[in-house]
C-alpha positions in Angstrom: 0.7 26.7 28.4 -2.2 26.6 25.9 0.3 24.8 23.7 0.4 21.8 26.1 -3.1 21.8 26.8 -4.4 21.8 23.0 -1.8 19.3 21.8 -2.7 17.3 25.0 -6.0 17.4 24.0 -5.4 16.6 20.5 -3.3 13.6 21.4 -6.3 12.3 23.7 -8.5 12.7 20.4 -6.5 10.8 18.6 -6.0 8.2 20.9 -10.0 7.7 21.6 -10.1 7.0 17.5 -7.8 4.6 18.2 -9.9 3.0 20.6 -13.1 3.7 18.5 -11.4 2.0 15.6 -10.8 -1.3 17.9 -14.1 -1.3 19.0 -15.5 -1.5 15.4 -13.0 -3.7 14.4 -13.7 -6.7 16.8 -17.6 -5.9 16.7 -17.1 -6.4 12.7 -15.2 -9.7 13.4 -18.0 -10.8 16.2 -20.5 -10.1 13.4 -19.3 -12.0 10.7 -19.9 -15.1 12.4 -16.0 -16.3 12.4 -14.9 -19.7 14.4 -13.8 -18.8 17.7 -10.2 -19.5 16.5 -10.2 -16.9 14.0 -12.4 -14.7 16.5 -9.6 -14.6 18.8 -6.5 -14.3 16.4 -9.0 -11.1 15.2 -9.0 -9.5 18.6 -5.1 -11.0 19.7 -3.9 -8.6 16.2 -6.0 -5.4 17.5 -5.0 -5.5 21.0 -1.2 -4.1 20.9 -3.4 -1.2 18.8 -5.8 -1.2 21.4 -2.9 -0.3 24.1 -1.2 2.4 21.8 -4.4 4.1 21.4 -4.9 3.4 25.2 -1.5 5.1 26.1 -2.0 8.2 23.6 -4.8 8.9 25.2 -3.7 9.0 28.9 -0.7 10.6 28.0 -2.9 13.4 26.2 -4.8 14.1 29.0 -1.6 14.0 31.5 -0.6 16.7 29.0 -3.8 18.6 29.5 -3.7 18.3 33.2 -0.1 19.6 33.7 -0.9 22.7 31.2 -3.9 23.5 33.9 -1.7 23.2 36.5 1.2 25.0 35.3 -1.3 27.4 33.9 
């Protein structure tokens, strides 16, 4: 089970850079002063990243959780 729980856990790291990496992103596009057009075709082209990080993540620490419990 330590298997599970490290590769959960690495899943769940790579997923929060994921979501690190959005955050950045869109702050870098709010800071360079872009139209509110551009702004939100900026943030419309990180969001399906945005939800793939978000879903690595959860599924990384479901992995974690079940190699407690099975543990």
């Amino acid at each position: 089970m330590d298997g599970l729980i490290w590769g959960g856990a690495v899943i769940s790291v790579a997923g929060l850079a994921g979501l690190l990496w959005c955050i950045f992103k869109v702050a870098a596009a709010k800071r360079a002063g872009l139209s509110e057009d551009e702004l939100r075709e900026a943030v419309r082209r990180v969001v399906p990243i945005n939800m793939g990080a978000l879903f690595l993540s959860v599924i990384g620490l479901m992995m974690v959780i079940l190699g407690i419990f099975l543990g």
